[in-house]
C-alpha positions as CSV (number, residue, x, y, z in Angstrom):
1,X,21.4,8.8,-4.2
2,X,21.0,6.2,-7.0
3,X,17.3,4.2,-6.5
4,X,16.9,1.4,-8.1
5,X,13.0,0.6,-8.8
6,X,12.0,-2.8,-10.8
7,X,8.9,-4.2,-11.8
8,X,8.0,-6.9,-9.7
9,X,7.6,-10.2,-11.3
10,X,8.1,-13.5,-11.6
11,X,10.8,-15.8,-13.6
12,X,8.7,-17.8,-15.9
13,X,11.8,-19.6,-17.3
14,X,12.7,-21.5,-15.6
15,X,10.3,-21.7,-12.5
16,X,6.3,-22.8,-13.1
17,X,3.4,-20.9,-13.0
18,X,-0.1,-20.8,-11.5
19,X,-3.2,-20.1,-14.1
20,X,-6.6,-19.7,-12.7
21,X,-9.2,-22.0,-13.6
22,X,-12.2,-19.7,-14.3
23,X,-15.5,-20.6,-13.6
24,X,-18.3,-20.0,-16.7
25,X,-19.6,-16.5,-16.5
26,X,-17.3,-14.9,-14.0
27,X,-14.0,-12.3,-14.6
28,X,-10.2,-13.7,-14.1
29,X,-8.8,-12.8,-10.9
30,X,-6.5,-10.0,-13.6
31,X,-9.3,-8.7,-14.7
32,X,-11.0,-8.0,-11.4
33,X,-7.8,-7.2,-9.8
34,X,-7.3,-4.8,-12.4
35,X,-11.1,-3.5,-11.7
36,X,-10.6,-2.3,-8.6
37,X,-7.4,0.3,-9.3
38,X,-5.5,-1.0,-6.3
39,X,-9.0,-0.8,-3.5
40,X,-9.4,-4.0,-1.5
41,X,-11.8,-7.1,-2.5
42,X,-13.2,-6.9,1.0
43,X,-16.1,-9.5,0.8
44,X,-16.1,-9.5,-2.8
45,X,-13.8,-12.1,-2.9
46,X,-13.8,-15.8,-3.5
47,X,-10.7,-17.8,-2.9
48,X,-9.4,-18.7,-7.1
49,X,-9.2,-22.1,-7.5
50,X,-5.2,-22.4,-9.6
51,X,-3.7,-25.1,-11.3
52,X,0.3,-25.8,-11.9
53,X,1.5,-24.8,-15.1
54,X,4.9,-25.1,-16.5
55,X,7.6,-22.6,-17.3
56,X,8.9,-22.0,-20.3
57,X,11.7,-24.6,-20.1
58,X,9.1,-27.0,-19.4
59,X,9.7,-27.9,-15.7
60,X,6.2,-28.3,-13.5
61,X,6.9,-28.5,-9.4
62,X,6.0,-26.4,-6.9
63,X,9.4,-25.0,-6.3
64,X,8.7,-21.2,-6.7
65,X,8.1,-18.4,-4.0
66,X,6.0,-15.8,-6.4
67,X,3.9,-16.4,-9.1
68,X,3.3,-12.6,-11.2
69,X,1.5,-14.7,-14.1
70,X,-1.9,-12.8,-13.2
71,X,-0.5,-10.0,-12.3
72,X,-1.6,-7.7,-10.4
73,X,-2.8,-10.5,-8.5
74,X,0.3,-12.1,-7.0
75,X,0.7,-15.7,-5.3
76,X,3.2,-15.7,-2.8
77,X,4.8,-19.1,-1.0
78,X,4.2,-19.5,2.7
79,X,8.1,-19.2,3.2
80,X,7.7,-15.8,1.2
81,X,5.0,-14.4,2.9
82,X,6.6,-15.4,6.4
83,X,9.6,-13.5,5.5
84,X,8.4,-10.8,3.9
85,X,4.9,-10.0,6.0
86,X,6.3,-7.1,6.9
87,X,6.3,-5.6,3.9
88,X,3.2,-7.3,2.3
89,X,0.5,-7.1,4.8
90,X,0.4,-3.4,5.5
91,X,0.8,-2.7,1.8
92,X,-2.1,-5.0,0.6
93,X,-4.6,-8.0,0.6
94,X,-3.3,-11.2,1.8
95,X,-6.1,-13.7,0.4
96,X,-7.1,-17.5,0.4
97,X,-6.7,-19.9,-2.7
98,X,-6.9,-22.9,-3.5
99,X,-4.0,-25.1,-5.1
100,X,-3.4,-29.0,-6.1
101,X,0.0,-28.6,-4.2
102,X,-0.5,-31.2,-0.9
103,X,3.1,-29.8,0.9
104,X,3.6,-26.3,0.0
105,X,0.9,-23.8,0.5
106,X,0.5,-20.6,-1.0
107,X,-1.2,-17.0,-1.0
108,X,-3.1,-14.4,-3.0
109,X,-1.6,-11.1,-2.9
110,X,-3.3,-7.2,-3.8
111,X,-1.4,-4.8,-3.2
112,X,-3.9,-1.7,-1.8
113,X,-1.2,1.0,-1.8
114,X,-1.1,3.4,-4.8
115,X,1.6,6.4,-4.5
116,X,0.3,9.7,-6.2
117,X,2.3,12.1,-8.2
118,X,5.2,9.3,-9.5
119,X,4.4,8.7,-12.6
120,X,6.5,11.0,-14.8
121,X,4.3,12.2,-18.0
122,X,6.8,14.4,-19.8
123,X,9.4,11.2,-19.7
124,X,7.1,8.1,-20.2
125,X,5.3,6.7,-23.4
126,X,1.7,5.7,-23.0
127,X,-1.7,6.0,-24.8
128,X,-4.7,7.5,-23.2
129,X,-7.7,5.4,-22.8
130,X,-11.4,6.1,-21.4
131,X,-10.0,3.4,-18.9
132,X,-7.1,4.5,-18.2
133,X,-3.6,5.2,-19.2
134,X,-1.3,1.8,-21.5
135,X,2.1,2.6,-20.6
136,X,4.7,1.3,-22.8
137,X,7.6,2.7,-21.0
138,X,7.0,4.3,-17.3
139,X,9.5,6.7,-15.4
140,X,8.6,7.3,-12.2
141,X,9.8,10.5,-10.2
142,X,12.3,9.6,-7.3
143,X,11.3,12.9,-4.8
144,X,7.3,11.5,-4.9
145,X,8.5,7.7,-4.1
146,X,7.8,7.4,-0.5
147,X,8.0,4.3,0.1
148,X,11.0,2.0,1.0
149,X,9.9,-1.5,-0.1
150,X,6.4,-2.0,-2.5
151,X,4.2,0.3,-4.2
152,X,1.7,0.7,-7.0
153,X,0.7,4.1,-8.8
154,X,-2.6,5.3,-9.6
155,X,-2.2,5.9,-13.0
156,X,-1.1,2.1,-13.7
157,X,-3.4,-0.4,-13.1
158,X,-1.3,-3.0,-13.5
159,X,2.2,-2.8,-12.3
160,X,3.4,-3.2,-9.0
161,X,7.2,-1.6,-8.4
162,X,9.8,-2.7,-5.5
163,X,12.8,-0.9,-4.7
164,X,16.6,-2.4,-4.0
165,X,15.6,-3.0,-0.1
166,X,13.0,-5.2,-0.8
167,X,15.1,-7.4,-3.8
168,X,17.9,-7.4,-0.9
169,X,15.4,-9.0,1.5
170,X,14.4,-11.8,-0.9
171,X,17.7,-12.3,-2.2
172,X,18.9,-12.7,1.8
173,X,15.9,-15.2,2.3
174,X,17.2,-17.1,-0.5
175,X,13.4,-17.4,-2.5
176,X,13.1,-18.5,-5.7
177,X,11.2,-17.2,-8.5
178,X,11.8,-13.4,-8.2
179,X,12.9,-11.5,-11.8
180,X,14.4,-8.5,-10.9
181,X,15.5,-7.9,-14.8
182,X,13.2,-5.6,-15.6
183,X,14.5,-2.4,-14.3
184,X,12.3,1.2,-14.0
185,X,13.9,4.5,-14.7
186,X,13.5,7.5,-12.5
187,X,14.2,10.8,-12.8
């Protein structure tokens, strides 16, 4: 069977972005999010105040369903996470922000769901860190993916992976935003 695995992320071309307005002394949301190695905030969290930013071909509206600019803190539309609930909710954090946007509301997402025994070592290239592992290219093993939509894997703190079933659901919902480019090998 041929599985098709992609990073998930957002299209920063041609749709805007959100970036977190920090408050003085305090971690981003990434760095946090990163922090916990895919464990829930639980009370430790604060809704993240976000402002609009634009993409890259300088357009600035709300007219985006995912936002992977602080990944791997996501911010999924309302539409999005109405459609796709499903596959978010058991698979992570939904959580409050806070946005400028007066029609559209929007969502934090963390996903709590890391997959052990994926990450292939003898095909990959990455650096060993006290922290952790920087993986420049990650192959993932398709018998130890057991999952049909979303996952995360322990030994990358900041990736999140989808599989063909979940592009097919956004592409069937007809959101906007989603980059499915950046394709994952497995062997």
């Amino acid at each position: 069977m041929n599985m098709r695995i992609y990073k998930l992320r957002s299209d920063t071309v041609n749709y805007s972005v959100f970036i977190e307005e920090i408050p003085e002394g305090q971690n981003s949301i990434m760095q946090r999010s990163v922090q916990n190695r895919w464990k829930g905030f639980d009370d430790k969290y604060n809704p993240i105040v976000v402002s609009l930013g634009q993409s890259d071909t300088g357009k600035k509206n709300y007219q985006f369903d995912i936002c992977s600019f602080l990944s791997p803190f996501f911010i999924f539309s309302e539409m999005a996470l109405e459609t796709l609930g499903d596959i978010l909710r058991p698979r992570g954090e939904v959580l409050c922000i806070t946005t400028e946007s007066e029609k559209k509301k929007f969502y934090g997402y963390y996903p709590t769901n890391p997959l052990s025994g994926c990450f292939d070592r003898d095909n990959s290239i990455y650096k060993e860190y006290p922290n952790g592992l920087m993986i420049r290219k990650c192959v993932l093993k398709r018998s130890e993916i057991n999952d049909d939509y979303l996952f995360c894997i322990e030994e990358d703190i900041s990736s999140v992976y989808v599989t063909e079933k979940f592009k097919q659901r956004v592409l069937d919902a007809g959101l906007l935003g989603f980059d499915f480019s950046n394709q994952v090998e497995v062997s």
